[in-house]
C-alpha distance (Angstrom), angle and dihedral (degrees) to the residues before:
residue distance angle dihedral
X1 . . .
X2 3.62 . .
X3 3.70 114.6 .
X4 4.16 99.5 -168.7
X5 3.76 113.4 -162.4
X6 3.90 96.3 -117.8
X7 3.91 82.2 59.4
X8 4.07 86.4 -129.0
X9 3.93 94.7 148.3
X10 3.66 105.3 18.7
X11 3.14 149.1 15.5
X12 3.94 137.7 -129.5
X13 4.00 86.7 -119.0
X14 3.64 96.7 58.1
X15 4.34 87.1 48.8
X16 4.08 81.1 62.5
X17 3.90 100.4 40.6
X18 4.13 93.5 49.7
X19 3.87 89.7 40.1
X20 4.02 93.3 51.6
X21 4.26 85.1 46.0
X22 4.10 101.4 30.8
X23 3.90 114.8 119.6
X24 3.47 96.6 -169.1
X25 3.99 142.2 25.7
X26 3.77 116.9 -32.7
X27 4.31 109.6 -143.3
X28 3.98 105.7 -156.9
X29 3.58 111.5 -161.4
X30 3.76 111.8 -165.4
X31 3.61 148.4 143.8
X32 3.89 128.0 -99.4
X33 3.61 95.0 -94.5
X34 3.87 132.0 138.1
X35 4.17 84.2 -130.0
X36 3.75 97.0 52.4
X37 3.96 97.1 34.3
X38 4.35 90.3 55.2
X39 3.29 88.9 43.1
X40 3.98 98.0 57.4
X41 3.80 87.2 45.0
X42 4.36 85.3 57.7
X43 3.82 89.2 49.1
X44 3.68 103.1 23.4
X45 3.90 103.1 -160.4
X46 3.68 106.6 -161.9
X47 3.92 92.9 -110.8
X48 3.95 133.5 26.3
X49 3.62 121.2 -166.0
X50 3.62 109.7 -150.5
X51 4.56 106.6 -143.2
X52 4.34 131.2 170.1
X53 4.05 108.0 -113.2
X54 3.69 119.6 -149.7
X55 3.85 109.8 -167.7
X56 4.11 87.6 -139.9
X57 3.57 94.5 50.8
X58 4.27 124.0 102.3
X59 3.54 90.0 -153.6
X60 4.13 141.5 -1.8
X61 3.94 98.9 -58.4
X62 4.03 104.5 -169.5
X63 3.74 134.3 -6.0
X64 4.11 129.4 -79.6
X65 3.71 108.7 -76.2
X66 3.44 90.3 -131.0
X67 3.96 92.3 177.9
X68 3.96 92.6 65.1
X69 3.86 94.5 46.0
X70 3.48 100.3 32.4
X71 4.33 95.1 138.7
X72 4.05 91.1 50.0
X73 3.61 87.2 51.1
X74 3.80 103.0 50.4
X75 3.38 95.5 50.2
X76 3.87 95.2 44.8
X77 3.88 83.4 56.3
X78 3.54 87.7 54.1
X79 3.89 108.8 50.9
X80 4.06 90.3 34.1
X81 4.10 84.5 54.9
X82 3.59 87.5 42.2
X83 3.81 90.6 53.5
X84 3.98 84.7 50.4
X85 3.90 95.5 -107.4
X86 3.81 115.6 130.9
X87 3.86 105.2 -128.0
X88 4.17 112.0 -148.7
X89 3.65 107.0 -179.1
X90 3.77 113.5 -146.8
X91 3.95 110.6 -135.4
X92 4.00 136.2 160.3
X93 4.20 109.9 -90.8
X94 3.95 91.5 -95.4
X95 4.55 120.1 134.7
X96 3.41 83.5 -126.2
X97 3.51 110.1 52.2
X98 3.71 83.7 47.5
X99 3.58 88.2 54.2
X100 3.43 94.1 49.3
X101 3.99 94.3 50.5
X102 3.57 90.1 50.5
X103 3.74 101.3 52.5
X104 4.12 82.5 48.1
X105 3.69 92.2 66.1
X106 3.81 100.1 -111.1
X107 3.68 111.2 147.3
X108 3.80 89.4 -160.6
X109 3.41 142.3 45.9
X110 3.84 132.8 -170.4
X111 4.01 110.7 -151.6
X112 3.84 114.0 -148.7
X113 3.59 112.1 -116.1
X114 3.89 93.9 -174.7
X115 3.92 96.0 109.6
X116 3.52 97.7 48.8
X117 4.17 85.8 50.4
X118 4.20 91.7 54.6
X119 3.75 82.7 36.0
X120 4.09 114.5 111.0
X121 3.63 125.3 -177.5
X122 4.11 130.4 -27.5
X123 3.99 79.7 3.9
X124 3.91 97.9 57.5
X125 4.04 84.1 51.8
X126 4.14 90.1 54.2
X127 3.81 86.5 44.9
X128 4.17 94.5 51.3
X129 3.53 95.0 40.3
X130 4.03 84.1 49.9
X131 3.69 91.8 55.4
X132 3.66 95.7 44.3
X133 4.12 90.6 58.3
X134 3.34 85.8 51.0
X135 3.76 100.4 52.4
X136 4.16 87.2 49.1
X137 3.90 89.2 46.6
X138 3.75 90.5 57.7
X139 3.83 96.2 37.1
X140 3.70 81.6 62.6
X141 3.74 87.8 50.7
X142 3.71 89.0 55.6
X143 3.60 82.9 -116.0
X144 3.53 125.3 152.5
X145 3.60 114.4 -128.8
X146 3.87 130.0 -154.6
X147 3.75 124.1 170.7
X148 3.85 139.9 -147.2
X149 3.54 165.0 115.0
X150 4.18 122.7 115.4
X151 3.66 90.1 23.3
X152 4.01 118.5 148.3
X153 3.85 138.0 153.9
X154 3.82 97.9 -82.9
X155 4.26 90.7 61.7
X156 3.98 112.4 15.0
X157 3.83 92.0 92.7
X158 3.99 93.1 67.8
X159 3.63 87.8 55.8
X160 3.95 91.2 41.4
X161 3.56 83.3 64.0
X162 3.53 104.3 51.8
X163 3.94 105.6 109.8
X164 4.06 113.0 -119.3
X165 4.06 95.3 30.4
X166 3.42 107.4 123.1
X167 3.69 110.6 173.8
X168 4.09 130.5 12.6
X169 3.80 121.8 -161.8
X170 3.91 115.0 -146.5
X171 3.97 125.7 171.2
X172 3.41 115.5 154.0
X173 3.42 108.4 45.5
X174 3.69 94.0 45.5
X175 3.74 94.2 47.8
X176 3.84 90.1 42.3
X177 4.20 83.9 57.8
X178 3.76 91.7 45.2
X179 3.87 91.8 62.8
X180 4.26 84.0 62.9
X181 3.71 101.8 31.3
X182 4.40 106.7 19.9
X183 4.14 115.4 -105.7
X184 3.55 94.3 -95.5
X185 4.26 86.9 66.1
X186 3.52 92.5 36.1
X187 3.63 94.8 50.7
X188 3.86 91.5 50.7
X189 3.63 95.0 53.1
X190 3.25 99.7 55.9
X191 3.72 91.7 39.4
X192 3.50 80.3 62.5
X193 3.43 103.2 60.7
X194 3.21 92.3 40.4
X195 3.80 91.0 59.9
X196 3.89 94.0 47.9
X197 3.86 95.5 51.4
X198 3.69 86.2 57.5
X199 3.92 93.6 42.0
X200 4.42 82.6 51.7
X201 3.90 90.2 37.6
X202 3.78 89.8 57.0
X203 3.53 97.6 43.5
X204 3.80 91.6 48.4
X205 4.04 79.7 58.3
X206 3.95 101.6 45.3
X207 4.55 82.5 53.8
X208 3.72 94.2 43.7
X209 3.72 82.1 51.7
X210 3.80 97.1 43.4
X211 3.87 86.2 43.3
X212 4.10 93.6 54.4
X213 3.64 94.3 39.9
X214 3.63 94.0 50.3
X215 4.22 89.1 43.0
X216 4.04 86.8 47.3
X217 4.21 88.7 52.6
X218 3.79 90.0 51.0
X219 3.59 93.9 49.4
X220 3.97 93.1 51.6
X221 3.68 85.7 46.2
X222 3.66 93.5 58.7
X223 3.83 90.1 48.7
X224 4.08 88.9 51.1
């Protein structure tokens, strides 16, 4: 759920009614505000996603600069943990963003997939191989890294397979599905991508594995 502070999608209402009714784990996205951060410590939904908000946008264009507002952050991190909400803080695949989201206490971080989506060609490539540093840089954080934005059924399984991702957030595209096939299909064939990027991801691992092991034998063969 993203509850924006112009109110343009939802409304603080509808936060209550699906939190009173929710069977499972409610994702706030919000903006740093004092408005949106008190009100996620009255509900406290089990995660918050921290996102930028541009009044002129349609939808979150670009992750949290969390360089420039490093303080507001940090302590955001700290009274939304304190409320016992896990804060992710959604930011563009960049070290030092990364950086900067570790050092502010957030023990997770969503990377923005949105360029890689509007990517085409030799560019898409740049923008994968971008978010797949990133995802190693904050496994080695002890981060944990989610992923999204501009996701669908026709590219989520590259990103499935990108080692260290843990969890992807998708609306659109699965709800846009669900109006021809029902939520419950939708949902399962995406969940099934999903599930063989990460079977191909991991095999891609176990070979680049086999392949170094093997290379590191030969070279201590030479040197025998």
């Amino acid at each position: 759920l993203h509850l924006r502070e112009d109110r343009r999608h939802i409304q603080e209402r509808d936060v209550e009614l699906i939190a009173a009714v929710l069977n499972t784990r409610m994702n706030l996205e919000m903006a740093v505000t004092e408005e949106m951060i008190a009100l996620a410590e009255r509900l406290k939904p089990a995660d918050v996603c921290l996102v930028p908000e541009k009044r002129e946008e349609l939808t979150t264009e670009g992750g949290l600069d969390e360089m420039a507002g490093r303080d507001a952050v940090a302590g955001a991190c700290e009274r939304l943990g304190a409320a016992g909400c896990q804060v992710s803080l959604f930011i563009d695949p960049e070290p030092a963003q990364i950086q900067a989201a570790f050092e502010a206490g957030a023990p997770v971080i969503e990377l923005h997939t949105g360029a890689y989506a509007e990517a085409t060609g030799a560019s898409r490539r740049l923008e994968y191989e971008r978010l797949a540093a990133a995802a190693e840089f904050a496994s080695e954080l002890g981060l944990v890294v989610n992923a999204g934005h501009g996701l669908h059924y026709h590219n989520v399984e590259a990103i499935a397979a990108i080692p260290g991702v843990h969890e992807l957030n998708i609306g659109h595209a699965i709800i846009a599905r669900a109006l021809f096939v029902g939520l419950k299909e939708a949902v399962g064939e995406m969940k099934r991508l999903m599930v063989a990027g990460q079977e191909s991801g991991l095999i891609a691992q176990i070979e680049s594995f086999d392949h170094d092991h093997d290379h590191d034998h030969d070279h201590d063969h030479d040197h025998g």
